[in-house]
C-alpha atoms as a printed R data frame, in Angstrom:
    type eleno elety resid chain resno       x       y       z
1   ATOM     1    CA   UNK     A     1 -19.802 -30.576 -12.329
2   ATOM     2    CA   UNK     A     2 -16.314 -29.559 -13.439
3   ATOM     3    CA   UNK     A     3 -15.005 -26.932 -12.064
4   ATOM     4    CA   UNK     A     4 -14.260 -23.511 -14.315
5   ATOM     5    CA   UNK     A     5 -10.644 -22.880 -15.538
6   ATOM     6    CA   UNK     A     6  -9.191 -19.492 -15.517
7   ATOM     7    CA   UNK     A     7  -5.859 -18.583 -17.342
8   ATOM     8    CA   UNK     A     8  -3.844 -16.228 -15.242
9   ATOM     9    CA   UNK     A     9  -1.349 -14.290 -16.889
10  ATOM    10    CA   UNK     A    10   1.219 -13.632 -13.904
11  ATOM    11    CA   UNK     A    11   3.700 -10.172 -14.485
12  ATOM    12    CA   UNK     A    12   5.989 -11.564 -12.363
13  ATOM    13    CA   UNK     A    13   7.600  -7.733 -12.047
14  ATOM    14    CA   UNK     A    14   4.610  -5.570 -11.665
15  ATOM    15    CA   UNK     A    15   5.064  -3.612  -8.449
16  ATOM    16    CA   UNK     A    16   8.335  -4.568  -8.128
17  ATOM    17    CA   UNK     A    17   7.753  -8.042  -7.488
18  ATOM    18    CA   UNK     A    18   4.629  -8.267  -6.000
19  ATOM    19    CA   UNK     A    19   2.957  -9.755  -8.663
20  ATOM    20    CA   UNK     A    20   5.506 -12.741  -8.443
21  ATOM    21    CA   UNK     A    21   4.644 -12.910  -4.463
22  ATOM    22    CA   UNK     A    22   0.979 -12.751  -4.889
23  ATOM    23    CA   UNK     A    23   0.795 -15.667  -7.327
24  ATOM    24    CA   UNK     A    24   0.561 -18.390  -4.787
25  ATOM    25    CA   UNK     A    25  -1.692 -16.600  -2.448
26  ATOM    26    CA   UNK     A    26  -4.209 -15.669  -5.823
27  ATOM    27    CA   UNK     A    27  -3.951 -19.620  -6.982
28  ATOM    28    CA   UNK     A    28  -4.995 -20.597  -3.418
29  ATOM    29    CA   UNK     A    29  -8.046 -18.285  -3.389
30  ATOM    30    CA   UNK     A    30  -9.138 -19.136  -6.991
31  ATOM    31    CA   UNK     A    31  -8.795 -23.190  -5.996
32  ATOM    32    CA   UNK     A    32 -10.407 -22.645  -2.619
33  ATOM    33    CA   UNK     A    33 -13.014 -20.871  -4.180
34  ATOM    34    CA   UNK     A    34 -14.025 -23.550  -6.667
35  ATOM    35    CA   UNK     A    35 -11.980 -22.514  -9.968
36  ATOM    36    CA   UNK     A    36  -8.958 -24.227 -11.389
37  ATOM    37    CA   UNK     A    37  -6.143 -21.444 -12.192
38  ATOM    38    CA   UNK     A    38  -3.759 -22.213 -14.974
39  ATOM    39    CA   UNK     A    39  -1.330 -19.875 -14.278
40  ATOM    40    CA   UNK     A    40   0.630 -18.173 -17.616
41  ATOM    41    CA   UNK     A    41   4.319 -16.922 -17.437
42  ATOM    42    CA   UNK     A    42   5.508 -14.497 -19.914
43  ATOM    43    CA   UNK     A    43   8.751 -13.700 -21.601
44  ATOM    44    CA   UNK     A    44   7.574 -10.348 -23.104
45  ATOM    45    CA   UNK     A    45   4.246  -8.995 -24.222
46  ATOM    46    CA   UNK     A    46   4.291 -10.893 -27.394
47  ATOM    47    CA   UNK     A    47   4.601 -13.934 -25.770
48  ATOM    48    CA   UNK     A    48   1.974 -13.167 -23.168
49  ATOM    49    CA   UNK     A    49  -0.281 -11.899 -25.758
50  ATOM    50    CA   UNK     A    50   0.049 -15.327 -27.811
51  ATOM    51    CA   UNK     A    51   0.003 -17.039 -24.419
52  ATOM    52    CA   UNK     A    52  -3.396 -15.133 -23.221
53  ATOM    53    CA   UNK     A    53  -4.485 -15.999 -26.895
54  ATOM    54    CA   UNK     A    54  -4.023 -19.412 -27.039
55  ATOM    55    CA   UNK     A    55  -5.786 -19.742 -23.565
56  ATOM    56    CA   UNK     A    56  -8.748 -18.696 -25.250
57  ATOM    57    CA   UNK     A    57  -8.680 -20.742 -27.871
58  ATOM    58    CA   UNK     A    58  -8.313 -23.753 -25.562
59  ATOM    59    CA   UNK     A    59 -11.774 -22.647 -24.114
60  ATOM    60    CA   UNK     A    60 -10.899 -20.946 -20.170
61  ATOM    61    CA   UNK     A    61 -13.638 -19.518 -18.504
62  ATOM    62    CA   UNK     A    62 -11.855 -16.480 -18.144
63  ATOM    63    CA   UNK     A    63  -7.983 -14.624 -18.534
64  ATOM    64    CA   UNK     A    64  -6.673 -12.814 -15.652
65  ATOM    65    CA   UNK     A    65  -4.190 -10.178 -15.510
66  ATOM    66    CA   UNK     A    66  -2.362 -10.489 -12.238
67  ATOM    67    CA   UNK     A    67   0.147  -7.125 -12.326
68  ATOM    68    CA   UNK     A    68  -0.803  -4.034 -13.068
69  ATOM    69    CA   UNK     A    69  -2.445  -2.082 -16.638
70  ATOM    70    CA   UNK     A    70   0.553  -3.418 -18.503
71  ATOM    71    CA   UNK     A    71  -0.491  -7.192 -17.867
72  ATOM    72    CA   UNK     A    72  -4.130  -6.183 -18.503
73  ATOM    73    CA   UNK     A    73  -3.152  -4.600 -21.394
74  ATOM    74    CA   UNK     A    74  -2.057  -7.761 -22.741
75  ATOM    75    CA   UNK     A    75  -4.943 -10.389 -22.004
76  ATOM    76    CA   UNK     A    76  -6.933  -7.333 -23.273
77  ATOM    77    CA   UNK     A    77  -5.805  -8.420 -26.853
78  ATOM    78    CA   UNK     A    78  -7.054 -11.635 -26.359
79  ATOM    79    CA   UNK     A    79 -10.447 -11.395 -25.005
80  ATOM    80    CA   UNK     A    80 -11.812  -7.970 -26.389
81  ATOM    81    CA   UNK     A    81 -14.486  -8.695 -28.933
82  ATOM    82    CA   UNK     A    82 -15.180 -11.912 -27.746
83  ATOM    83    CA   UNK     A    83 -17.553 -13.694 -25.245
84  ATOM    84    CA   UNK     A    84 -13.989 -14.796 -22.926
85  ATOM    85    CA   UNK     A    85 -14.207 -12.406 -19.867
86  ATOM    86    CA   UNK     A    86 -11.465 -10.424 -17.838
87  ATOM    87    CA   UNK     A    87 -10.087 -10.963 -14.537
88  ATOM    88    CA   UNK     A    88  -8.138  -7.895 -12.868
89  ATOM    89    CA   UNK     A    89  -5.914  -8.926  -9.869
90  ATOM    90    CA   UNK     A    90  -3.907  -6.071  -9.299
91  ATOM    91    CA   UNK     A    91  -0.156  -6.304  -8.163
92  ATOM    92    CA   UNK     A    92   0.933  -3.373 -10.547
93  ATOM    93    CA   UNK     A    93   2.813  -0.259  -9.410
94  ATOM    94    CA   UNK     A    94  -0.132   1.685 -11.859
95  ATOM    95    CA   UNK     A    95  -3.456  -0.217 -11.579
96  ATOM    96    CA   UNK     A    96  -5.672   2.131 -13.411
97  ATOM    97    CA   UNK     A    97  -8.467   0.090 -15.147
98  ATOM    98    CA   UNK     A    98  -9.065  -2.056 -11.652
99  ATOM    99    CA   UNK     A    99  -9.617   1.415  -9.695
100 ATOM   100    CA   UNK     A   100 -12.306   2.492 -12.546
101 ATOM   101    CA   UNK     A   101 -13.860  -0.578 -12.477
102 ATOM   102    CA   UNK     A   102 -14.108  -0.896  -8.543
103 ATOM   103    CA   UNK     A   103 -12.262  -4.450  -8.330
104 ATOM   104    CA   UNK     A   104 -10.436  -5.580  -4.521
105 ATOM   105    CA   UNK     A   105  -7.373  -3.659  -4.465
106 ATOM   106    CA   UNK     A   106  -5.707  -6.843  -2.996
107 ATOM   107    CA   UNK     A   107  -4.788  -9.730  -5.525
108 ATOM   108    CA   UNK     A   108  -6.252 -12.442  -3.591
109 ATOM   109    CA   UNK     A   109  -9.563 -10.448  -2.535
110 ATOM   110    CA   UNK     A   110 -10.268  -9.661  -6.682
111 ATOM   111    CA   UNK     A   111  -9.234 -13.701  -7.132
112 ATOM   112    CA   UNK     A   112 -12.304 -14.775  -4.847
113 ATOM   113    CA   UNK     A   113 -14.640 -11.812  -6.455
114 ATOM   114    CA   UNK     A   114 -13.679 -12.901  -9.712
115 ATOM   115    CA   UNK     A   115 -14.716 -16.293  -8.922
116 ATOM   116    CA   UNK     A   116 -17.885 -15.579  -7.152
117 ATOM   117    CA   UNK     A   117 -19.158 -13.870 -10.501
118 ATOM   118    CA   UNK     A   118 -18.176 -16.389 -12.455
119 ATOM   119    CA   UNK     A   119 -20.180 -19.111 -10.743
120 ATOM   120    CA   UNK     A   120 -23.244 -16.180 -10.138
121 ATOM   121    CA   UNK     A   121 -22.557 -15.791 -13.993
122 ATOM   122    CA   UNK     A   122 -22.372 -11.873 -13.274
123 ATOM   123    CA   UNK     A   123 -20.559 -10.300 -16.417
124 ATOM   124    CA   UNK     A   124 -20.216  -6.938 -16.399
125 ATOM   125    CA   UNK     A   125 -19.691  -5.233 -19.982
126 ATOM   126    CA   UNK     A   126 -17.820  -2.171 -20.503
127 ATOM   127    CA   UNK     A   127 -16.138  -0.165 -23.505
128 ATOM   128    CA   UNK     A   128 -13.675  -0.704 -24.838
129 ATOM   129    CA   UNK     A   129 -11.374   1.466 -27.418
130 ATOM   130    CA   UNK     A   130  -9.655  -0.018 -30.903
131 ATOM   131    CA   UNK     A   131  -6.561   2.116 -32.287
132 ATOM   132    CA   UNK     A   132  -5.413   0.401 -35.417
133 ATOM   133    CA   UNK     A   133  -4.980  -3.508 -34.108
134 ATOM   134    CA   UNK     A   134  -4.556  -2.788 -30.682
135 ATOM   135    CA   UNK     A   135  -6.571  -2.920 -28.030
136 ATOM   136    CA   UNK     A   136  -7.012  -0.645 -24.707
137 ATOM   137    CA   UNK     A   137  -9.135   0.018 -21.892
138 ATOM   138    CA   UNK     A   138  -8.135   3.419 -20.319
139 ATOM   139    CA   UNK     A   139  -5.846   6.073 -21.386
140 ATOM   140    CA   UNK     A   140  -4.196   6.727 -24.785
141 ATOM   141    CA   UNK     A   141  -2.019   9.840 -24.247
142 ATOM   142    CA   UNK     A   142  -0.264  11.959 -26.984
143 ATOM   143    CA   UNK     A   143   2.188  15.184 -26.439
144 ATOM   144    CA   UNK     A   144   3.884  15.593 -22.688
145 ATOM   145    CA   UNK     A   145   2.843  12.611 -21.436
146 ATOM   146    CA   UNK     A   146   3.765  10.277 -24.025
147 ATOM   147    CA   UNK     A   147   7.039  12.267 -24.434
148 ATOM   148    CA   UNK     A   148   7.941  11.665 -20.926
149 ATOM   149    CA   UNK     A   149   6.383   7.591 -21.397
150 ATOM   150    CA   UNK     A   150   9.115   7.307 -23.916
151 ATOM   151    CA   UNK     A   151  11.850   8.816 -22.371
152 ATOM   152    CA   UNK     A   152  11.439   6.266 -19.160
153 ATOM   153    CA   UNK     A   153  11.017   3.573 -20.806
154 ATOM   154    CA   UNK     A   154  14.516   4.004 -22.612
155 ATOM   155    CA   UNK     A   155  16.184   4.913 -19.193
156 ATOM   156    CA   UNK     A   156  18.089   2.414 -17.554
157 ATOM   157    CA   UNK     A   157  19.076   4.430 -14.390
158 ATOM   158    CA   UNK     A   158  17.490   5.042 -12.205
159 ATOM   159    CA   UNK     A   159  15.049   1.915 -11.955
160 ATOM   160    CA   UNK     A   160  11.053   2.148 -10.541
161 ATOM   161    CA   UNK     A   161   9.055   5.367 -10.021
162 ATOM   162    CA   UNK     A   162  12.281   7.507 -10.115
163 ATOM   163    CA   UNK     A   163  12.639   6.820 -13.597
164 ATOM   164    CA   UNK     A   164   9.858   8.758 -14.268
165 ATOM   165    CA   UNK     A   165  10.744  11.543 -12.541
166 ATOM   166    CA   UNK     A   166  14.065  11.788 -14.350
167 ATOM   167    CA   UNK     A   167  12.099  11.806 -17.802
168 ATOM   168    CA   UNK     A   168   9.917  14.722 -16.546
169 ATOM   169    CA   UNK     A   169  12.476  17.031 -15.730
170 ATOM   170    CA   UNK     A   170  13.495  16.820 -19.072
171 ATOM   171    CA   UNK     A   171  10.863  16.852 -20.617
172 ATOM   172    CA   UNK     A   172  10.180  20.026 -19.185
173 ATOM   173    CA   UNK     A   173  13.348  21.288 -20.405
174 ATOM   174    CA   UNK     A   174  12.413  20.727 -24.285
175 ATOM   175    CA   UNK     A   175   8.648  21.796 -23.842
176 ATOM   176    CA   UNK     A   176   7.173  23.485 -26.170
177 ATOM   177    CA   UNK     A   177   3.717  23.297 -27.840
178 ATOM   178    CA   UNK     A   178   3.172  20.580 -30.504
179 ATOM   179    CA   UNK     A   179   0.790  21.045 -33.786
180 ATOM   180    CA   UNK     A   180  -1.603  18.548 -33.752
181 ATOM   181    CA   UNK     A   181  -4.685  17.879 -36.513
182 ATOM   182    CA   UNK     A   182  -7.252  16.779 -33.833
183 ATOM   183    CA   UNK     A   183 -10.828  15.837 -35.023
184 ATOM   184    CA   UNK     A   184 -13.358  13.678 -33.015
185 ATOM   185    CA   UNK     A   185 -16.780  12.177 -35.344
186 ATOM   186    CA   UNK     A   186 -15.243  13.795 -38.451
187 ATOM   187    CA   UNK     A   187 -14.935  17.652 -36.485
188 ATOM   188    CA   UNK     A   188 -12.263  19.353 -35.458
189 ATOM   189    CA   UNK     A   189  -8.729  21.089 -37.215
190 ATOM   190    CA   UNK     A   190  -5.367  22.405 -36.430
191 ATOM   191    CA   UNK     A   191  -4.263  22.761 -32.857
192 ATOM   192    CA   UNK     A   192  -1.314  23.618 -30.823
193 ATOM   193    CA   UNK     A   193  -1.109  21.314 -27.739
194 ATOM   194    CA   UNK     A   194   0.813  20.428 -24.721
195 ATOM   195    CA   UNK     A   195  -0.716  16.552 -24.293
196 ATOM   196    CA   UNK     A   196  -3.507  15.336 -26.054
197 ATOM   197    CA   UNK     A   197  -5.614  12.630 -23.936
198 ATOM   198    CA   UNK     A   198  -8.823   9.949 -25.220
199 ATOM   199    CA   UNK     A   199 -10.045   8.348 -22.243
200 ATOM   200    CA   UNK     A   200 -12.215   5.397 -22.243
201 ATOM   201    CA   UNK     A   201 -12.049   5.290 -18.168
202 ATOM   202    CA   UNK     A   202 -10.825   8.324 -15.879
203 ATOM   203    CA   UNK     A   203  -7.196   7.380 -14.575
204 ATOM   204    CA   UNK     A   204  -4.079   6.960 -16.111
205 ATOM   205    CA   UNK     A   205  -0.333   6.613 -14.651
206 ATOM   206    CA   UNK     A   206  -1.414   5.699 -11.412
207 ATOM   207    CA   UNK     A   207  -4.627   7.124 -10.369
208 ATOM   208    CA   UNK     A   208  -3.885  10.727 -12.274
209 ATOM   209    CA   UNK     A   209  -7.825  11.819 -13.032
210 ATOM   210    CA   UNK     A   210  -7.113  12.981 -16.157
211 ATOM   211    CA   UNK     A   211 -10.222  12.704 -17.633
212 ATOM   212    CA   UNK     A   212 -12.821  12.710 -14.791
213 ATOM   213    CA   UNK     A   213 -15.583  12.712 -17.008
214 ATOM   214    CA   UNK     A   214 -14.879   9.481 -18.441
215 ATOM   215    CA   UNK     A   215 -17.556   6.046 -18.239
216 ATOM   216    CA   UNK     A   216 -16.673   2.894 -19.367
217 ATOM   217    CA   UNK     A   217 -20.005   2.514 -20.085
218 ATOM   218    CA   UNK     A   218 -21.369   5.312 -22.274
219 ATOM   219    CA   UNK     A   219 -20.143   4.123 -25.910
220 ATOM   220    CA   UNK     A   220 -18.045   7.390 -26.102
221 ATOM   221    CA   UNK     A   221 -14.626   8.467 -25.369
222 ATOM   222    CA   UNK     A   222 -13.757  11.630 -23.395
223 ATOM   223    CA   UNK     A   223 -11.019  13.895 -25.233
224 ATOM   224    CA   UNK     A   224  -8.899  16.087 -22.740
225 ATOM   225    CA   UNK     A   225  -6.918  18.382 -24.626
226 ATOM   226    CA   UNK     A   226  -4.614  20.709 -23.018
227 ATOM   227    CA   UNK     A   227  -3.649  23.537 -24.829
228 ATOM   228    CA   UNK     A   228   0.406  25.868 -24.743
229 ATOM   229    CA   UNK     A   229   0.899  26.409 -21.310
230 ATOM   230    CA   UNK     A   230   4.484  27.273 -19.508
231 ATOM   231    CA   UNK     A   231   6.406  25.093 -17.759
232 ATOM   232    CA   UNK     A   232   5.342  26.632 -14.603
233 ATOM   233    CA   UNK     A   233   2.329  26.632 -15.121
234 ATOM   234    CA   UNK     A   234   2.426  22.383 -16.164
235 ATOM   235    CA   UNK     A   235   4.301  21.942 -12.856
236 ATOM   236    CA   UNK     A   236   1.230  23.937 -11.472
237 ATOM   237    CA   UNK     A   237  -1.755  22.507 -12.822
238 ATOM   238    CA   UNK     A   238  -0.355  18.881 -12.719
239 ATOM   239    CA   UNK     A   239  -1.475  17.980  -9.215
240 ATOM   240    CA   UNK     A   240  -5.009  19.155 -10.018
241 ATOM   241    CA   UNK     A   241  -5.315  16.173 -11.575
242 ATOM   242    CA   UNK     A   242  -5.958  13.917  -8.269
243 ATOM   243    CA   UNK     A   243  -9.153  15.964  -8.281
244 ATOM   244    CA   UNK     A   244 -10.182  16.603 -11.687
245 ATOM   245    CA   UNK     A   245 -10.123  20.045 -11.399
246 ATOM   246    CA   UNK     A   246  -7.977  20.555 -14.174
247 ATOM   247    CA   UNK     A   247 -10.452  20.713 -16.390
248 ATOM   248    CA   UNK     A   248 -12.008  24.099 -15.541
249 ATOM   249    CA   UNK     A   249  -8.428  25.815 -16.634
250 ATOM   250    CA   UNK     A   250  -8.751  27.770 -19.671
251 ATOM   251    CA   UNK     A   251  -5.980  26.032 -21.672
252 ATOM   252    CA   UNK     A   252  -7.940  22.566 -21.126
253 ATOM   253    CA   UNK     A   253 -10.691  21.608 -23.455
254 ATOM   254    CA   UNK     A   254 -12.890  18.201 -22.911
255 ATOM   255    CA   UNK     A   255 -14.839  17.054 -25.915
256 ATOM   256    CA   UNK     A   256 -16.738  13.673 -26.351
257 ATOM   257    CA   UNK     A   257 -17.326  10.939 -29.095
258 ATOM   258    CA   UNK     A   258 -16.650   7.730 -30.466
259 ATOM   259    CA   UNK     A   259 -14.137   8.406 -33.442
260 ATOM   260    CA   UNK     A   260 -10.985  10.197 -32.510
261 ATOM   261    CA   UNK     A   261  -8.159  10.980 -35.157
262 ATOM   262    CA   UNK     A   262  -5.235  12.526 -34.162
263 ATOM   263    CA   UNK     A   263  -2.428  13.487 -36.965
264 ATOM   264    CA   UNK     A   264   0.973  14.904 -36.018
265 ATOM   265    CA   UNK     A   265   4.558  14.888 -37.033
266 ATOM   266    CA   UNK     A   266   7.391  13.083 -34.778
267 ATOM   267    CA   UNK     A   267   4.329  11.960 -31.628
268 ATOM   268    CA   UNK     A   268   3.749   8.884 -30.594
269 ATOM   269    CA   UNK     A   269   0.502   7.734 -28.687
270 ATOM   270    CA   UNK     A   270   0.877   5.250 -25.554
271 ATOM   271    CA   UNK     A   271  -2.344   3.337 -23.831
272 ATOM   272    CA   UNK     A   272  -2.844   1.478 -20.242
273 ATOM   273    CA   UNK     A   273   0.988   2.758 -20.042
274 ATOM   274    CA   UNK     A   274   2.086   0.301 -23.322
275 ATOM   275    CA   UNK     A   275   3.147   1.567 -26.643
276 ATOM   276    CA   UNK     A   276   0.697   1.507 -29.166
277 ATOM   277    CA   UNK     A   277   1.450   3.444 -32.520
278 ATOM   278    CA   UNK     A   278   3.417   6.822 -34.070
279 ATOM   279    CA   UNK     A   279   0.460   9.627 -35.344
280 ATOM   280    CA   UNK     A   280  -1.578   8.817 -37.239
281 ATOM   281    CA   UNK     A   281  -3.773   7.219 -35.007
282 ATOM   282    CA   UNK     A   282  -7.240   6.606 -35.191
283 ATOM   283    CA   UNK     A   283  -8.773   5.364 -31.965
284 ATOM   284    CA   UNK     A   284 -12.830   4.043 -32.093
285 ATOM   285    CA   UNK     A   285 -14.609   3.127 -28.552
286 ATOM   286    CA   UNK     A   286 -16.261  -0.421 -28.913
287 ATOM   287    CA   UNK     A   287 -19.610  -0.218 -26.803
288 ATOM   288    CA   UNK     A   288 -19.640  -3.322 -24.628
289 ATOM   289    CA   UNK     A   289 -16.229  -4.978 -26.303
290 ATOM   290    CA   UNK     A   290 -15.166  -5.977 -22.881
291 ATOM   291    CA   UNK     A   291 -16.735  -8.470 -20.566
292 ATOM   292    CA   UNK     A   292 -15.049  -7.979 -16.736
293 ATOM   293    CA   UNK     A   293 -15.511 -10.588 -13.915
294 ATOM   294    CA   UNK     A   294 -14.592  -9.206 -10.267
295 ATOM   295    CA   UNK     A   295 -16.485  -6.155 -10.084
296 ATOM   296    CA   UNK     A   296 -19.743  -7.541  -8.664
297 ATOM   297    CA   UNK     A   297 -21.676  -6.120 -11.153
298 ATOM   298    CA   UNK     A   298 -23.926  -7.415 -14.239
């Protein structure tokens, strides 16, 4: 019998290298294991999407993101909707979607779970969420934390994690509620909001709970909206998130459901940490879009 061929899309840079150092060790663990890797290296996300895309086309068992939610984000484009499952091996300095899912936190350890479901033919399907043409799996955040998203990624100094903390404290110093037309199955209005977050899984930007409510699994997404607060209070509240007790603040609202439509002048909206699209945005949860291998669960 031939043995199963899985595309892995390598982010060489994800976690500051490590995705580049764990390529060898994950190609060893999928070939030990009984599964040919064909291993993918990307330019840019275009080229990894069309990369990730043409893998599919050619008929792979399976895509792999080996890096973090960024390199997910972009076999995600390829393989939502269709029967091609997804491999997480996460290398990734933010590695979001593999925590909700419960994949090996090591990339060779998901590389051997992967393949054991694939030969066990255990698929596990999950949600996924549709804004416009793009694709995403976890988080799409609009207000403070897309501000701040935005602000890093034009930084050039300083590089890694710092970078974000650069763009918060400046971020801070401009805060300021934002109106935002916010209605989720058709109901809803005018708001004033600090960040605005529609969460297909629980975790965004690094294993923040943001939305601890959240399945992958439910056909709905969960809507965390956090209302004007100061900046001393944002500073305050923020590390409630690594327990999800944010949510019982009065300035934080959770709703639920499977259309979400967000309107808003000068916002942008940012998912699994990529950019996706300027308000208007119109984000739909796809029950079961997403088949995953590695979790060890049908």
């Amino acid at each position: 019998m031939p043995q199963p061929e899985v595309a892995v899309l390598v982010n060489a840079a994800a976690g500051r290298g490590r995705g580049a150092r764990s390529a060898a060790a994950v190609a060893a663990a999928l070939t030990a294991a009984g599964v040919r890797p064909r291993l993918l290296t990307a330019t840019d996300r275009d080229d990894a999407e069309r990369q990730c895309a043409a893998a599919v086309a050619d008929g792979v068992a399976a895509v792999a993101a080996l890096g973090g939610d960024g390199a997910a984000h972009a076999a995600l484009q390829a393989v939502a909707g269709t029967g091609t499952p997804l491999g997480l091996l996460p290398a990734g300095s933010g590695n979001d979607l593999a925590l909700a899912l419960g994949v090996p936190r090591e990339p060779a350890a998901a590389a051997r779970a992967l393949a054991e479901d694939l030969h066990a033919g255990l698929v596990r399907r999950v949600d996924a969420a549709r804004t416009g043409d793009r694709w995403w799996a976890t988080v799409l955040c609009c207000g403070f934390d897309s501000a701040v998203t935005d602000r890093a990624d034009r930084l050039r100094w300083p590089r890694g994690p710092r970078r974000y903390d650069v763009a918060i404290l400046a971020e801070l110093a401009r805060l300021r509620p934002r109106e935002v037309a916010l209605t989720v199955d058709g109901v809803g209005g005018q708001l004033d909001v600090t960040l605005v977050a529609v969460a297909n899984t629980a975790w965004y930007g690094g294993g923040l709970g943001i939305a601890p409510g959240a399945d992958p699994g439910d056909g709905l997404l969960e809507v965390v909206v956090v209302g004007p607060v100061s900046r001393r209070e944002l500073v305050r509240t923020r590390p409630r998130l690594a327990t999800g007790t944010h949510v019982d603040h009065p300035a934080v609202t959770v709703l639920r459901g499977r259309e979400v439509a967000l309107h808003g002048a000068g916002l942008t909206t940012w998912a699994d940490g990529e950019p996706v699209c300027p308000l208007p945005a119109v984000s739909v949860c796809e029950p079961g879009a997403l088949a995953v291998l590695g979790t060890g669960r049908a």
